[in-house]
C-alpha positions, 0 to 999 in steps of 0.5 A: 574417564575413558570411553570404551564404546562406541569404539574409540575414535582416536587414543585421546578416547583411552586416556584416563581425562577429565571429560570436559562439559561440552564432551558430556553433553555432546555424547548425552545430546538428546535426538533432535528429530522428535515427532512434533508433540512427542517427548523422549524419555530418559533415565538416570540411575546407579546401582551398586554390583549386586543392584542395589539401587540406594544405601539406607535409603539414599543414593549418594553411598553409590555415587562418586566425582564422575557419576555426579558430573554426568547426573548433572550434565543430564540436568542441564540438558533436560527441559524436565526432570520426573521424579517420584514423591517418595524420592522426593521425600527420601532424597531431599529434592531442591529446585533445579539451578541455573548453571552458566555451563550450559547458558548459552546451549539452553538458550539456542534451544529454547530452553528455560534457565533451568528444568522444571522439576515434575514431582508424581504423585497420588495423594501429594503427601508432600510439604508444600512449604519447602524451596522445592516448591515456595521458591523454584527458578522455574515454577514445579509441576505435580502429577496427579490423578483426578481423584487426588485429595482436594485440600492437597491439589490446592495446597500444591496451588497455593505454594505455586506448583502447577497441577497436571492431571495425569490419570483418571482415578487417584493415580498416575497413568505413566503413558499419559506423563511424556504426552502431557508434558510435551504439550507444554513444550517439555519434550526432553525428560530425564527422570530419575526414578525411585524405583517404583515409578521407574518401573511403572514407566517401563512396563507402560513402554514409554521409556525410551533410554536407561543411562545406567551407572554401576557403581564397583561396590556391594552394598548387601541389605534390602534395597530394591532394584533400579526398577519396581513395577509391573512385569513385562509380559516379553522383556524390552530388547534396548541397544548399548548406546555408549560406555565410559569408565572411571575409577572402576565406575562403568557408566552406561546408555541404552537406548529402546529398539 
């Protein structure tokens, strides 16, 4: 892996290394001058040369050594992870494990052993009996709306999830999510889409950075974008924060202006 911006700092930057977890994770830092009760939003997502944002459904086609190196560096350092309900479905989610890597930095942070997954979801079409919820190292939290089916938000009660209500009506209202998850000390959110709800965040405006990986491959076919969602009215302006590069692979960071 080689970084290519910022500008290497010295010809260690350019050789073509395994990058070490500390080095990841120091580049990947979250800011640590966040407004008291405000979170910072992130994205993790890969998408193929012509934008496909999964292969039949999945995004693991896409993927390779590094980008899974770099997907879990952004785990371990995240106090929660969003995720949509359909990816949910789609990729299989399991609970988020404890990794002794990133021990001892969770815990000078006050971070939990490992991040809480926050599924979103409007009608918690969800299996209610898998590990993601029955049996999780920290308990998994549900977003939903007020008008959400009753029996549903009392089978997420039961397996153990905790139920947040995030919007006024059956759905999600994607500017209350950072504010409400903040307010449980969940400031540092990575959210890993799908496409629909990474969308939704963006044209609400509370997505603060996009850590992008473009994978060298075309995979043709009808898979959507990285993002789904309403149009922005004006396009968000964000600055390239920094770029590495592996085996064809660029992975990006872009942080909102």
């Amino acid at each position: 892996m080689r970084r290519l911006f910022p500008s290497p700092l010295s010809p260690a930057d350019l050789e073509d290394r395994e990058w070490g977890l500390d080095e990841l994770a120091g580049l990947y830092a979250y800011p640590d001058d966040l407004p008291a009760g405000s979170a910072w939003l992130r994205a993790n997502m890969v998408s193929s040369l012509d934008g496909a944002a999964h292969h039949e459904g999945r995004s693991q086609p896409l993927s390779s050594a590094a980008d899974m190196r770099i997907f879990g560096t952004l785990r371990g350092l995240a106090d929660a992870v969003v995720v949509g309900a359909e990816t949910v479905r789609q990729e299989g989610y399991r609970p988020a494990r404890a990794r002794e890597a990133f021990a001892a930095r969770r815990a000078a942070l006050g971070q939990g052993p490992a991040p809480v997954i926050a599924v979103v979801s409007a009608g918690l079409d969800l299996d209610f009996s898998l590990p993601l919820f029955t049996s999780p190292l920290v308990p998994t939290v549900v977003l939903t709306g007020a008008a959400a089916p009753r029996e549903r938000v009392e089978a997420a009660r039961a397996a153990g999830a905790e139920v947040i209500v995030a919007g006024e009506g059956r759905g999600v209202d994607p500017v209350r999510v950072p504010g409400l998850l903040a307010e449980r000390g969940l400031t540092r959110l990575l959210t890993e889409g799908g496409p629909r709800l990474l969308g939704q965040f963006a044209a609400a405006r509370v997505l603060d950075e996009m850590c992008l990986s473009l994978a060298p491959v075309v995979a043709t076919g009808t898979a959507p974008r990285i993002m789904a969602g309403p149009p922005l009215e004006v396009p968000e302006r964000f600055a390239l924060g920094s770029v590495l590069e592996e085996g064809g692979f660029l992975f990006t960071s872009y942080r909102r202006i």
